[in-house]
FIROBA-229344 format. One record per residue (C-alpha): x, y, z; residue number from 0; residue in three letters. Coordinates in Angstrom, 3 decimals. Each point is the difference from the previous one (the first is absolute). Example, Ala and Ser with C-alpha at 12.3 -4.5 7.8 and 13.67 -1.06 7.14 Angstrom:
@X=12.300	Y=-4.500	Z=7.800	num=0	residu=ALA
@X=1.370	Y=3.440	Z=-0.660	num=1	residu=SER
END
This chain:
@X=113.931	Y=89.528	Z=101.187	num=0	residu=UNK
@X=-1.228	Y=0.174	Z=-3.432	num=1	residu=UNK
@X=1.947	Y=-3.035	Z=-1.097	num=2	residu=UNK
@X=-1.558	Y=-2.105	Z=2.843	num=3	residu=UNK
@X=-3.442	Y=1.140	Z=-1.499	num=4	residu=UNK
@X=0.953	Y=-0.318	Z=-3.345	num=5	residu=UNK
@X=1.143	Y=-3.971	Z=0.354	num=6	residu=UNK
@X=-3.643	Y=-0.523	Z=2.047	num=7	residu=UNK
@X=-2.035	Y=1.729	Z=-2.837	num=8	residu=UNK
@X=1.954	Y=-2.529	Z=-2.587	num=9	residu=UNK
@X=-0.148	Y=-3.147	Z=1.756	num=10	residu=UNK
@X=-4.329	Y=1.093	Z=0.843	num=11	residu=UNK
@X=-0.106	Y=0.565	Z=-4.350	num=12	residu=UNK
@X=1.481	Y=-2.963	Z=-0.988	num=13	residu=UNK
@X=-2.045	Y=-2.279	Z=2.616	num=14	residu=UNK
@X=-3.345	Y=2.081	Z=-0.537	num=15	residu=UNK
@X=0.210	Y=-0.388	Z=-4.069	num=16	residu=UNK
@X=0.517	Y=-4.010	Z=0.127	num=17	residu=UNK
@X=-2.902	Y=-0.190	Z=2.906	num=18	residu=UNK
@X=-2.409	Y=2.367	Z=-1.980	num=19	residu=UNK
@X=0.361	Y=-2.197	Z=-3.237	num=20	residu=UNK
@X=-0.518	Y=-3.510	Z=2.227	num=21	residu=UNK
@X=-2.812	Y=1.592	Z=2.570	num=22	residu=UNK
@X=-1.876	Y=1.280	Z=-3.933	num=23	residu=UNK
@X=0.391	Y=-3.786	Z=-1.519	num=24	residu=UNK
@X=-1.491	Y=-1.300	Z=3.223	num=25	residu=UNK
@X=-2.873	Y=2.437	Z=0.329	num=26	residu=UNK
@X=-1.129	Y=-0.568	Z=-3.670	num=27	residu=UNK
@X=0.255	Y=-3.627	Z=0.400	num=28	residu=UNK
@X=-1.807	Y=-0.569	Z=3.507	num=29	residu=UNK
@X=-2.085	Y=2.907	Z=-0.682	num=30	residu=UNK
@X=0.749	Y=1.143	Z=3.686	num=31	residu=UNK
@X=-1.039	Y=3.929	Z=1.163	num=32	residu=UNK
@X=2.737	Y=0.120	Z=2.728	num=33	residu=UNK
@X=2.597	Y=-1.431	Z=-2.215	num=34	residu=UNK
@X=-1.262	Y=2.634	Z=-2.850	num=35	residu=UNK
@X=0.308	Y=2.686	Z=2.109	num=36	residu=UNK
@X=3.883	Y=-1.430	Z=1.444	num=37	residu=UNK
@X=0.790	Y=-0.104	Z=-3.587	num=38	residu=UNK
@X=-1.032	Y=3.928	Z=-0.176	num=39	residu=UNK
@X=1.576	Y=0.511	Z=3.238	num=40	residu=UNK
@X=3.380	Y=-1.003	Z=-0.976	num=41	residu=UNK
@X=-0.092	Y=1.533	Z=-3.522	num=42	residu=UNK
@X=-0.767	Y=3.011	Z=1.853	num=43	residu=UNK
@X=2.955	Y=-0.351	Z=2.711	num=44	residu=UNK
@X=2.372	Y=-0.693	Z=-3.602	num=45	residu=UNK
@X=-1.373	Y=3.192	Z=-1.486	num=46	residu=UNK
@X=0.491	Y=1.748	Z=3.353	num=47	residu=UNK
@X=3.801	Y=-0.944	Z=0.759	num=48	residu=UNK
@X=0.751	Y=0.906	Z=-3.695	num=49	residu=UNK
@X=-1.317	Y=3.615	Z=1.040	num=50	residu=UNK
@X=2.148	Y=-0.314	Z=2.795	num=51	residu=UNK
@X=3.057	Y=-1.190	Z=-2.017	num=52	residu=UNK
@X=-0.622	Y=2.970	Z=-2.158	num=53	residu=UNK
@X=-0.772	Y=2.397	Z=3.274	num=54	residu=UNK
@X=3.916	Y=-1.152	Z=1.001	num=55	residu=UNK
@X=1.700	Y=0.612	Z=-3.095	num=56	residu=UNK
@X=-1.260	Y=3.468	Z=-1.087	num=57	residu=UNK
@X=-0.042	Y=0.638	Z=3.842	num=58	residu=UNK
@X=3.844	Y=-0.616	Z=0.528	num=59	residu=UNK
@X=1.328	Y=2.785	Z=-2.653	num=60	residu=UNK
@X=2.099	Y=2.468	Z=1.496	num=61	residu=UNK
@X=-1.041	Y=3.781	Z=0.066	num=62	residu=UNK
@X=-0.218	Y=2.320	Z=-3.082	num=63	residu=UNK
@X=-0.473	Y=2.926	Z=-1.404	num=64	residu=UNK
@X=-4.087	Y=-0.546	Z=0.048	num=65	residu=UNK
@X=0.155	Y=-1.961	Z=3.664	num=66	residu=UNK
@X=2.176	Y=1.060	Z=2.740	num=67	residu=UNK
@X=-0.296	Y=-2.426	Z=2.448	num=68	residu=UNK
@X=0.321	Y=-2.627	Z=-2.493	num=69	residu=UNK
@X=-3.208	Y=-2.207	Z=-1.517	num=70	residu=UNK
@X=-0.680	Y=-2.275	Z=3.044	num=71	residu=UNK
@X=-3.633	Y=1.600	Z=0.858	num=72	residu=UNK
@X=-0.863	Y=-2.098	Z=-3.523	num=73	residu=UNK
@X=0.527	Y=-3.230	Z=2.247	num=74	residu=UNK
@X=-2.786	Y=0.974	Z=2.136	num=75	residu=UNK
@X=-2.240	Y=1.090	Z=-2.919	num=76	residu=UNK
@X=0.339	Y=-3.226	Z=-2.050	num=77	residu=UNK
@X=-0.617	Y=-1.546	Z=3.046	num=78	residu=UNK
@X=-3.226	Y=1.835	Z=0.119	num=79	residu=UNK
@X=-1.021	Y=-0.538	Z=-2.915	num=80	residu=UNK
@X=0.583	Y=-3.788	Z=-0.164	num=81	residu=UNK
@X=-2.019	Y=0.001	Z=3.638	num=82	residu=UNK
@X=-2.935	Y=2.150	Z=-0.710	num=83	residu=UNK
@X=-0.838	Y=-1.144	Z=-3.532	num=84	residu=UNK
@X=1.276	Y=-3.609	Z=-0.168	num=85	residu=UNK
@X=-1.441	Y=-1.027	Z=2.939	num=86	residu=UNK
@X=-3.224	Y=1.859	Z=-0.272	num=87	residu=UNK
@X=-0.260	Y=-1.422	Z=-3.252	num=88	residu=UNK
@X=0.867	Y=-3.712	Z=1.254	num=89	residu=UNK
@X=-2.832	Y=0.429	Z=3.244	num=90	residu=UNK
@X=-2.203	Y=1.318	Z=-2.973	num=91	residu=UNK
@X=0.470	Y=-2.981	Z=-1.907	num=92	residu=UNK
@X=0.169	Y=-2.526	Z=2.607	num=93	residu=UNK
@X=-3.320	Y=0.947	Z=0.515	num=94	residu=UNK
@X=-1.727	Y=0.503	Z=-2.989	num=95	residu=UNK
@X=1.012	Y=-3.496	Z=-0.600	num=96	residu=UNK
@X=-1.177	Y=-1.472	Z=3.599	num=97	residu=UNK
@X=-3.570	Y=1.666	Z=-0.634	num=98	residu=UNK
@X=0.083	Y=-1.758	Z=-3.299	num=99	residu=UNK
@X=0.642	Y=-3.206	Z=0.625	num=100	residu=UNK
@X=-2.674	Y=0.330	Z=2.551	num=101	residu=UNK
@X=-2.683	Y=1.202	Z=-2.459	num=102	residu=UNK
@X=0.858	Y=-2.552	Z=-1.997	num=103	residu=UNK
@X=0.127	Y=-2.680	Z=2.490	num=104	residu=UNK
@X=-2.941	Y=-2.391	Z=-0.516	num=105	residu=UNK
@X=0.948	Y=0.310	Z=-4.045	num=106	residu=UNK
@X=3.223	Y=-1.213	Z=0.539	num=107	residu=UNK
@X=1.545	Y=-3.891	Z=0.904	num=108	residu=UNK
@X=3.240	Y=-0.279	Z=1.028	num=109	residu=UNK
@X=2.168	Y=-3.024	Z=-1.854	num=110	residu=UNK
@X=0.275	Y=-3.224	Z=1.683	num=111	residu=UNK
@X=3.274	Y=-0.551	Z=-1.192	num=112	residu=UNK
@X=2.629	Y=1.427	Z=-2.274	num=113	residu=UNK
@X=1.713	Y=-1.902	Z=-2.902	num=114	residu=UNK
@X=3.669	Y=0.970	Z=-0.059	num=115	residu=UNK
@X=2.455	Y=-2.094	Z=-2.231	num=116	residu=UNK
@X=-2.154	Y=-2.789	Z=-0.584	num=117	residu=UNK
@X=-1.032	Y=-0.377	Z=4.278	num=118	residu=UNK
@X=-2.804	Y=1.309	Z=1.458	num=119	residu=UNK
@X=0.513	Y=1.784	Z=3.186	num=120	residu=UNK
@X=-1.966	Y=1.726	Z=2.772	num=121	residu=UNK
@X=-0.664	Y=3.606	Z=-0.106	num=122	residu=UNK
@X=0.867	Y=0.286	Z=3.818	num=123	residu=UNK
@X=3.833	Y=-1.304	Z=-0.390	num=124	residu=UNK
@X=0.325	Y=2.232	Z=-2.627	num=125	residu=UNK
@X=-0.491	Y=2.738	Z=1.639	num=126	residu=UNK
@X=1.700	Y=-1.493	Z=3.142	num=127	residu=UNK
@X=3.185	Y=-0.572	Z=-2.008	num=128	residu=UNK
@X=-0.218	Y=3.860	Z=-1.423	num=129	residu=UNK
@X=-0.857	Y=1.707	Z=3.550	num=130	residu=UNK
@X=2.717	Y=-2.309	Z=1.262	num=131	residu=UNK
@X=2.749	Y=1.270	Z=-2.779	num=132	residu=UNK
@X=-1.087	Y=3.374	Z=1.004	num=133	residu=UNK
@X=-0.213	Y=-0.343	Z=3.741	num=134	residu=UNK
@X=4.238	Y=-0.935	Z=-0.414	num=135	residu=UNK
@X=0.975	Y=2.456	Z=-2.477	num=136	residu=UNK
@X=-1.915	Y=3.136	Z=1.911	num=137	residu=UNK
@X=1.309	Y=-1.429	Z=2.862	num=138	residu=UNK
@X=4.003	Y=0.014	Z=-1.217	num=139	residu=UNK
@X=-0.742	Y=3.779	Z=-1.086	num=140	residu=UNK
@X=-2.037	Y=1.246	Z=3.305	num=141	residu=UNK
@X=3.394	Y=-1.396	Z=2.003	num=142	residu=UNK
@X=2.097	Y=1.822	Z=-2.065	num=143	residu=UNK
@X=-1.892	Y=2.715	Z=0.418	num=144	residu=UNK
@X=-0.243	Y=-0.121	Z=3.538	num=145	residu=UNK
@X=3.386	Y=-0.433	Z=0.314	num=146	residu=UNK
@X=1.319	Y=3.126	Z=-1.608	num=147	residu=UNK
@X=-3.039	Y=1.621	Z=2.093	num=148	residu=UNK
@X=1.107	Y=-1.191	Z=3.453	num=149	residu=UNK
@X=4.113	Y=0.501	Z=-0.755	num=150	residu=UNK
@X=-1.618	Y=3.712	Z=-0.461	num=151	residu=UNK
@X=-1.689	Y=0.078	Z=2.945	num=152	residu=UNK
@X=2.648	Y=-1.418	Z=1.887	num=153	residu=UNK
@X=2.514	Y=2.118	Z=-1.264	num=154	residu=UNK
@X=-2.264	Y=3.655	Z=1.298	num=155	residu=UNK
@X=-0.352	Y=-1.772	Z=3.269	num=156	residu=UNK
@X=-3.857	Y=-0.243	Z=-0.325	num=157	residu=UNK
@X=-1.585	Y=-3.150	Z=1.826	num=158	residu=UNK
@X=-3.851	Y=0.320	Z=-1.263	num=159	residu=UNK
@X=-0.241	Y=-1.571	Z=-3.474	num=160	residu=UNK
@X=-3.405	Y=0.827	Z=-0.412	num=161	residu=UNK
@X=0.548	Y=4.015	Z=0.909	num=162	residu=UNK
@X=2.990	Y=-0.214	Z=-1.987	num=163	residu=UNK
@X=-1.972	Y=-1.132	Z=-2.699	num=164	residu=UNK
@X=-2.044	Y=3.525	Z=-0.074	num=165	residu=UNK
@X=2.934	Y=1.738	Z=0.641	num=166	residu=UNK
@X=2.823	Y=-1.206	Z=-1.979	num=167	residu=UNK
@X=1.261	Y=2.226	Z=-2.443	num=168	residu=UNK
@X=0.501	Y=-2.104	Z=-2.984	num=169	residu=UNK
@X=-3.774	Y=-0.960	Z=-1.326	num=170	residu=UNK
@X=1.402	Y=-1.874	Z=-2.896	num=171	residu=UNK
@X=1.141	Y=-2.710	Z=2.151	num=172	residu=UNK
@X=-3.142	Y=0.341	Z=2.590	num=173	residu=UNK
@X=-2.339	Y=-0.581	Z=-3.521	num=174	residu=UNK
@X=2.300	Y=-3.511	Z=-1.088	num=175	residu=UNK
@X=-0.660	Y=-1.104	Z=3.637	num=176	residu=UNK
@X=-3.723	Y=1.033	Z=0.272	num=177	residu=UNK
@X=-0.687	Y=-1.391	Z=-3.443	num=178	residu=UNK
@X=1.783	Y=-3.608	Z=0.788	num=179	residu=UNK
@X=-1.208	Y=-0.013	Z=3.673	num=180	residu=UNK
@X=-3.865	Y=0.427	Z=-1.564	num=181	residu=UNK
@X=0.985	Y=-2.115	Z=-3.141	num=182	residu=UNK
@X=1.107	Y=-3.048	Z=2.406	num=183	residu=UNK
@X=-3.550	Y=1.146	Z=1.863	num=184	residu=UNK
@X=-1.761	Y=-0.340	Z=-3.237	num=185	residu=UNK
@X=1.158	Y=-3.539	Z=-0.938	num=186	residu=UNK
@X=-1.478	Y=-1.406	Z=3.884	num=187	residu=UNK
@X=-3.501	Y=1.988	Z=-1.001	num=188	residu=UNK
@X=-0.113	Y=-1.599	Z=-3.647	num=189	residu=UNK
@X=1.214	Y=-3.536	Z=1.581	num=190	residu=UNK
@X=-2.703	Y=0.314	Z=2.693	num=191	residu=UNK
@X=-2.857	Y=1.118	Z=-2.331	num=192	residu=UNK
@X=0.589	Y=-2.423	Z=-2.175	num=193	residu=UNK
@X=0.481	Y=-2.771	Z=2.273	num=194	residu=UNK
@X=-3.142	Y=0.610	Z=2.136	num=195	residu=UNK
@X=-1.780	Y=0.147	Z=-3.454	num=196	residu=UNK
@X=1.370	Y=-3.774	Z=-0.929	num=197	residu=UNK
@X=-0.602	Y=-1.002	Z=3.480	num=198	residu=UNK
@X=-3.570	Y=1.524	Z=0.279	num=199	residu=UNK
@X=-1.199	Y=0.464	Z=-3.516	num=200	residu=UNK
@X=-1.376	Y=3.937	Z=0.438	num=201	residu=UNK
@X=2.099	Y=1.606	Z=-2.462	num=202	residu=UNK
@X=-0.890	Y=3.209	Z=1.929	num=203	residu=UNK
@X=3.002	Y=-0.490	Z=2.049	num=204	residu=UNK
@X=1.918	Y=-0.064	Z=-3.043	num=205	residu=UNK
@X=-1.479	Y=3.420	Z=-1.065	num=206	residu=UNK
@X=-0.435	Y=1.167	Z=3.730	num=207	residu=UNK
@X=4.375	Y=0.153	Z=0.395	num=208	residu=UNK
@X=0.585	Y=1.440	Z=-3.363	num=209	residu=UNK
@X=-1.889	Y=2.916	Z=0.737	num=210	residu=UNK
@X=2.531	Y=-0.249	Z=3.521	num=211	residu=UNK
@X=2.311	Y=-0.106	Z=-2.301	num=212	residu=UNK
@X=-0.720	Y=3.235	Z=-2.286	num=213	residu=UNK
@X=-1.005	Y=1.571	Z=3.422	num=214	residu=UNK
@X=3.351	Y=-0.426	Z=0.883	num=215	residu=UNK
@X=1.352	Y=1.681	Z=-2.953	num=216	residu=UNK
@X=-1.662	Y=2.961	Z=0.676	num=217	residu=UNK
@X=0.783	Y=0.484	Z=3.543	num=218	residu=UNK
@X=4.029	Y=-0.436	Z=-1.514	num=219	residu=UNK
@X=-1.042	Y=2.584	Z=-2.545	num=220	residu=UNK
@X=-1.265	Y=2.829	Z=2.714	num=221	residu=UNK
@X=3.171	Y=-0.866	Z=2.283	num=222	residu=UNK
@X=3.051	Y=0.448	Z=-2.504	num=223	residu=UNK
@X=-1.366	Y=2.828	Z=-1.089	num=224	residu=UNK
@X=-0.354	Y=1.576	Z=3.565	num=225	residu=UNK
@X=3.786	Y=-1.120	Z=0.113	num=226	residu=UNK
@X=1.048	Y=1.583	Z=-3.122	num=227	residu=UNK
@X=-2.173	Y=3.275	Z=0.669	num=228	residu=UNK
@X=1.537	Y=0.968	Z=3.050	num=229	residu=UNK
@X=3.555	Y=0.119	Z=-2.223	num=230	residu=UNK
@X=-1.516	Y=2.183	Z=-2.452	num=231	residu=UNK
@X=-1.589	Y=2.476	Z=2.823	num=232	residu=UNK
@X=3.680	Y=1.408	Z=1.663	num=233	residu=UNK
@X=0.017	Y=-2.516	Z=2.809	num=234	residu=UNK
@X=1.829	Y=0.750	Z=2.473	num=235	residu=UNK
@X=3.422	Y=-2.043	Z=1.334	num=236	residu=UNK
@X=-0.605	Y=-0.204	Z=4.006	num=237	residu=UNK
@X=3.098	Y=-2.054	Z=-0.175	num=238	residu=UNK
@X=2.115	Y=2.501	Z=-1.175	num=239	residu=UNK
@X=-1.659	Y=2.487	Z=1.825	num=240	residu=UNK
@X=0.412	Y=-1.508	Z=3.360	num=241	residu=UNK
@X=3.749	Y=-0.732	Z=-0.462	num=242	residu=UNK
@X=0.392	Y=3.911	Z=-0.944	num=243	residu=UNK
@X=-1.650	Y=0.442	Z=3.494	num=244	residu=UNK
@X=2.450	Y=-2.504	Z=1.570	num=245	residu=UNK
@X=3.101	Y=1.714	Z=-2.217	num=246	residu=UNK
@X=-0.903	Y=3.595	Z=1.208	num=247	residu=UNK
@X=-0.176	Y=-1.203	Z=4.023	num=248	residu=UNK
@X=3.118	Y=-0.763	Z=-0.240	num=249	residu=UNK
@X=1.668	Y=3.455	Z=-1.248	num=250	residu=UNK
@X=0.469	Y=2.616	Z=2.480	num=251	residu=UNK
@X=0.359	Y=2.974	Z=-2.788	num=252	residu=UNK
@X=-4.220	Y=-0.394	Z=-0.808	num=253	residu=UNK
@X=-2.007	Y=1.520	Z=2.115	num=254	residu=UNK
@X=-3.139	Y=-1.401	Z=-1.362	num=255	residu=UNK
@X=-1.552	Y=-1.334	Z=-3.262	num=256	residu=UNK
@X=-3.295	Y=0.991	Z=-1.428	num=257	residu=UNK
@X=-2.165	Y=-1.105	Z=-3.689	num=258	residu=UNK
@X=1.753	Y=-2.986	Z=-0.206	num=259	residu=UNK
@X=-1.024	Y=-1.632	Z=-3.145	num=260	residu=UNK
@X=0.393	Y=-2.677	Z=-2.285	num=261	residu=UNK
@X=-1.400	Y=-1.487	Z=-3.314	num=262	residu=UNK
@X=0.925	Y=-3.613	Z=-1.538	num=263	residu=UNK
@X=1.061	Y=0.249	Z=-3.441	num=264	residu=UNK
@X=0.068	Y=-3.708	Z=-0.807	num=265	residu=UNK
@X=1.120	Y=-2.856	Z=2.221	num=266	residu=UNK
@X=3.382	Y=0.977	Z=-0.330	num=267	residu=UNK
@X=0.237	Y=3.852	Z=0.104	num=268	residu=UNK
@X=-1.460	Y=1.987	Z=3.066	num=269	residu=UNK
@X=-0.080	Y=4.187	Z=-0.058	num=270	residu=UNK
@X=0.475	Y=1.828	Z=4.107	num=271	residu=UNK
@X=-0.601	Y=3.094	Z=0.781	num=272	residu=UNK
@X=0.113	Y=1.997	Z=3.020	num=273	residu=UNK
@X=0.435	Y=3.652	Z=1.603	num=274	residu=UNK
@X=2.699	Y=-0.158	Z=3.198	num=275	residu=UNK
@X=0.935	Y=2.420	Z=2.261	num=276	residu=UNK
@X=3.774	Y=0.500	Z=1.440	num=277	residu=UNK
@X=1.269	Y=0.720	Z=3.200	num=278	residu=UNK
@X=2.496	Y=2.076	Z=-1.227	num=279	residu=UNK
@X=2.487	Y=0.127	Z=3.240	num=280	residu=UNK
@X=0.352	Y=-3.659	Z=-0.978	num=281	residu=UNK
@X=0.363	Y=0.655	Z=-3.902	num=282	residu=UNK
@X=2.292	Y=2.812	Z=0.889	num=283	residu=UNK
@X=2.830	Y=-1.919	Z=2.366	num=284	residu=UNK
@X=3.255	Y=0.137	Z=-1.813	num=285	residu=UNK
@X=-0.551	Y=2.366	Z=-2.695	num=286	residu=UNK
@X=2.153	Y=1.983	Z=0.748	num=287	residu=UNK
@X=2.792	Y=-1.299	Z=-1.995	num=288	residu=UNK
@X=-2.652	Y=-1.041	Z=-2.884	num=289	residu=UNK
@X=-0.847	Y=3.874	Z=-0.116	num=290	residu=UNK
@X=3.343	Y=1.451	Z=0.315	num=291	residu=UNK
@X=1.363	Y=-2.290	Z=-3.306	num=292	residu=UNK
@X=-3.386	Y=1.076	Z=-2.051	num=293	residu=UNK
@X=1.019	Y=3.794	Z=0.879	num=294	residu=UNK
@X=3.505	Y=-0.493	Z=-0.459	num=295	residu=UNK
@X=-0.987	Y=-1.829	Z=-3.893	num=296	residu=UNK
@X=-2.022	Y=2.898	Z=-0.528	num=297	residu=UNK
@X=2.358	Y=2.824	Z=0.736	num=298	residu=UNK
@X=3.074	Y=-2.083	Z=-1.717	num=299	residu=UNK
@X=-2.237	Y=0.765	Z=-3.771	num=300	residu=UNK
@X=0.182	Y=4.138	Z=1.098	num=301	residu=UNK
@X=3.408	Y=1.850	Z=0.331	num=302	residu=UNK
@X=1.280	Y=1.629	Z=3.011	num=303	residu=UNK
@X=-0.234	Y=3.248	Z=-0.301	num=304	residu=UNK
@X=-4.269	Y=-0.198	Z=-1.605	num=305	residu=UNK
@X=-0.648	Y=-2.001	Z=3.428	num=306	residu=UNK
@X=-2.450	Y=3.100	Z=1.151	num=307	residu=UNK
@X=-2.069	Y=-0.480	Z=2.917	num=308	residu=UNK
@X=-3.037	Y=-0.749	Z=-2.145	num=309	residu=UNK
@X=2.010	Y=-3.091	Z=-1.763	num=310	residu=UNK
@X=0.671	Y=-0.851	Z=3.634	num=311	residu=UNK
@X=-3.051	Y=0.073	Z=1.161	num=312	residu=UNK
@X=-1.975	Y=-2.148	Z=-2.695	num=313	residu=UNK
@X=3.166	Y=-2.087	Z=0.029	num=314	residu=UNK
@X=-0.458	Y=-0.701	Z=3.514	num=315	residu=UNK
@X=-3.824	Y=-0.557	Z=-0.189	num=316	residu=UNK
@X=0.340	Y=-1.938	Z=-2.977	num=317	residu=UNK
@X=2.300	Y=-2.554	Z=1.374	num=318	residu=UNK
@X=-2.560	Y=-0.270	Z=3.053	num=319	residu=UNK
@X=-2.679	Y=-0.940	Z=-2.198	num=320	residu=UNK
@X=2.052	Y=-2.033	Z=-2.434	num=321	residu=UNK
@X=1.515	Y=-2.314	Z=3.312	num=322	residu=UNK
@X=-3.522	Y=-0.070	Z=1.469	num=323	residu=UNK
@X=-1.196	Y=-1.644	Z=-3.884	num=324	residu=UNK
@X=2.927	Y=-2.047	Z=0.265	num=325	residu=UNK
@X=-0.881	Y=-1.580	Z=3.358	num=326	residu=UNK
@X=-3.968	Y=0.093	Z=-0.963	num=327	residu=UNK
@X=0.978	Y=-2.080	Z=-3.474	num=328	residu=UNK
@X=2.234	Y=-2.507	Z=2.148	num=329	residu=UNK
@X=-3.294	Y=-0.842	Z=2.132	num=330	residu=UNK
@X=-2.369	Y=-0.663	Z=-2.143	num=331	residu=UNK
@X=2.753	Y=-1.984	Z=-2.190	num=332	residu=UNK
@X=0.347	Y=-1.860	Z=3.205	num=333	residu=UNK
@X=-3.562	Y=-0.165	Z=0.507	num=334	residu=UNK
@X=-0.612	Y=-1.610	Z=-3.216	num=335	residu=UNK
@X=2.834	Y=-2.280	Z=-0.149	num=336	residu=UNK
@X=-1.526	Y=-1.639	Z=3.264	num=337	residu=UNK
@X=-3.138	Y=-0.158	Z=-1.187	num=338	residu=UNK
@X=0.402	Y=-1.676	Z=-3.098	num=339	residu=UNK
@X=2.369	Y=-2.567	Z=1.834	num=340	residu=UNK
@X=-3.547	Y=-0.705	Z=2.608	num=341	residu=UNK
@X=-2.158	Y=0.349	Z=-3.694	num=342	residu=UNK
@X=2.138	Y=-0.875	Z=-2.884	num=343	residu=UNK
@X=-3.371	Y=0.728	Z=-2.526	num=344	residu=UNK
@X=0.608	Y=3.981	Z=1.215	num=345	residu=UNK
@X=1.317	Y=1.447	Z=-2.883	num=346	residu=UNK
@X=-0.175	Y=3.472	Z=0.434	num=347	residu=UNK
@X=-0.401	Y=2.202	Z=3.657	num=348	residu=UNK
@X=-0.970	Y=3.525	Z=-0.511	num=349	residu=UNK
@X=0.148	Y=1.928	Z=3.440	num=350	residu=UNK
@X=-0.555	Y=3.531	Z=0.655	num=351	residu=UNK
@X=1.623	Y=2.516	Z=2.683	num=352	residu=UNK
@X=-1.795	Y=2.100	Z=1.881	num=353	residu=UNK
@X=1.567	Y=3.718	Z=-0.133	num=354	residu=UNK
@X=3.459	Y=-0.600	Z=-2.212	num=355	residu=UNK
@X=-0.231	Y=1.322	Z=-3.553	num=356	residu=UNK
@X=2.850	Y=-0.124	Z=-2.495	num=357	residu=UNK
@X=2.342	Y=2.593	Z=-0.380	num=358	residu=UNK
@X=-0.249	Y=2.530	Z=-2.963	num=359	residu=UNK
@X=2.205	Y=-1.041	Z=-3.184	num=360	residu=UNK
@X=3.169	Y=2.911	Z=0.362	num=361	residu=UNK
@X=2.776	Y=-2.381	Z=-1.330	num=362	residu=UNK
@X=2.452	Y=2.609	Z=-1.329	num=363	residu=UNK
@X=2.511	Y=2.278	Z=1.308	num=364	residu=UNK
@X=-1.568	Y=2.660	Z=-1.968	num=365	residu=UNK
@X=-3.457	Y=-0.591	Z=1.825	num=366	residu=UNK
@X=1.954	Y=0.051	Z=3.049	num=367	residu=UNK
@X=1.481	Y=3.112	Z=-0.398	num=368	residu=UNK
@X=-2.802	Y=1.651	Z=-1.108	num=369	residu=UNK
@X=-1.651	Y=-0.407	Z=3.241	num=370	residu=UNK
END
């Protein structure tokens, strides 16, 4: 999944830089508040998709010595990062700027026209030509985008695209296509403020859908960082939680389940945990031969004639508990295996059984004996 995101956050850098430096030249020139603030909008969603290009790499190094689930939580706090305080700071500027230009409003004349190599030209078609440029490029990246979100979708049998949106469980990709989807939305506001400025000559509708615009940066701010938060608080899997509930219907040996819990790692690596009782006239069916080969292993290490009853005894008990462990070990291997083939992101199932404790470590014949 990472290297869908990853090819999404590259392709959103290398369109945002070229339409930050072309939206900049056209808001100096036409001296246009909406286009100003689409110039700060995409040099914000550059800056923010480098964050996330950093979140990815540092997030995708294996576990260590210092991490033991590996670094991907890092994704998720990049992410946050990049949300909270480039956004915030884009909104803050948007605005700061749209308030100015309106103080500064009857001090200020827009240019008739615009000398470029030698021809004088319109403000209005340069700005159409720009918001046009930008409209196609954000365009190309919001459908790749959305088509690395939707194979997702698709492929975890979800129908919903906007609840998988708050649910999906890779936010890097959600923030590509939330910035592009609002980018594309920002290039219609600054095209229709600026048009129904030309058309009407009240450059307040200019001003009026740049503030729309910063607006609109904020909003993006407060939701990725919802999304991210929730993957730094121990959210819970309820996929992988309900397909343990499935898994364990389905065994006869478990009599019930109980604190069932779960806590995703990173997008990739999901932690289960649960307390199960057995029914043990199911867990004990055909252990008879499984017992009798433990007890005959154990008295094999102790000669004949130090076999006292004692040695018997614990050998006998012994092998009870060490067949019992044996079957108990088999279930929850098979437990986990099927779970990670419903959830391959499960990395690790812990599960504990009710009322079966390991046996105590007496390994040698001497220990035996001794008894």
């Amino acid at each position: 999944m990472a290297q869908g995101s990853k090819k999404a956050v590259l392709y959103a850098i290398s369109v945002n830089a070229i339409i930050t430096v072309l939206k900049g030249i056209a808001a100096v020139a036409t001296h246009s508040a909406a286009m100003m603030n689409e110039a700060v909008h995409s040099l914000m969603d550059t800056l923010n998709q480098v964050f996330l290009l950093m979140g990815i790499r540092r997030g995708s190094r294996p576990a260590d010595t210092q991490y033991a689930f590996g670094h991907g939580q890092k994704k998720y706090l990049w992410n946050l990062w990049s949300a909270i305080g480039l956004f915030s700071i884009g909104c803050g500027l948007g605005l700061a700027h749209a308030w100015h230009a309106w103080q500064n409003l009857a001090h200020f004349e827009r240019p008739e026209t615009i000398t470029l190599l030698g021809l004088d030209i319109a403000p209005i078609w340069i700005s159409a030509v720009v918001l046009t440029i930008a409209f196609v490029l954000e365009g190309y990246v919001l459908l790749i985008a959305g088509k690395e979100f939707f194979s997702r979708m698709r492929a975890e049998g979800k129908r919903n695209p906007f609840r998988y949106l708050v649910d999906a469980d890779d936010p890097t990709l959600i923030a590509v296509l939330l910035e592009d989807s609002i980018a594309v939305t920002g290039v219609i506001l600054a095209a229709t403020g600026i048009g129904m400025t030309q058309s009407t000559g009240n450059p307040m509708w200019d001003i009026g859908f740049s503030v729309a615009i910063a607006v609109m940066l904020g909003l993006t701010a407060i939701f990725l960082g919802m999304i991210n938060m929730r993957y730094l608080t121990n959210i819970r899997d309820k996929d992988a939680e309900r397909a343990f509930h499935e898994i364990v219907k389905h065994h006869r040996e478990i009599e019930r389940y109980h604190d069932l819990r779960s806590v995703i790692v990173d997008d990739t690596h999901t932690v289960v945990v649960a307390e199960v009782e057995l029914r043990e006239e199911v867990l004990m069916r055909d252990m008879r031969e499984r017992i009798a080969a433990h007890e005959r292993q154990l008295l094999d290490r102790v000669p004949e004639h130090r076999r006292t009853g004692a040695v018997l005894e614990y050998a006998e008990t012994r092998a009870i508990v060490q067949a019992t462990l044996e079957a108990t070990e088999e279930l929850i291997d098979e437990l986990e295996a099927e779970l990670k083939q419903r959830c391959p992101r499960v990395f690790h199932l812990t599960i504990e059984i009710d009322g079966i404790a390991p046996p105590s470590k007496l390994d040698t014949p001497e220990q035996l004996t001794q008894l």
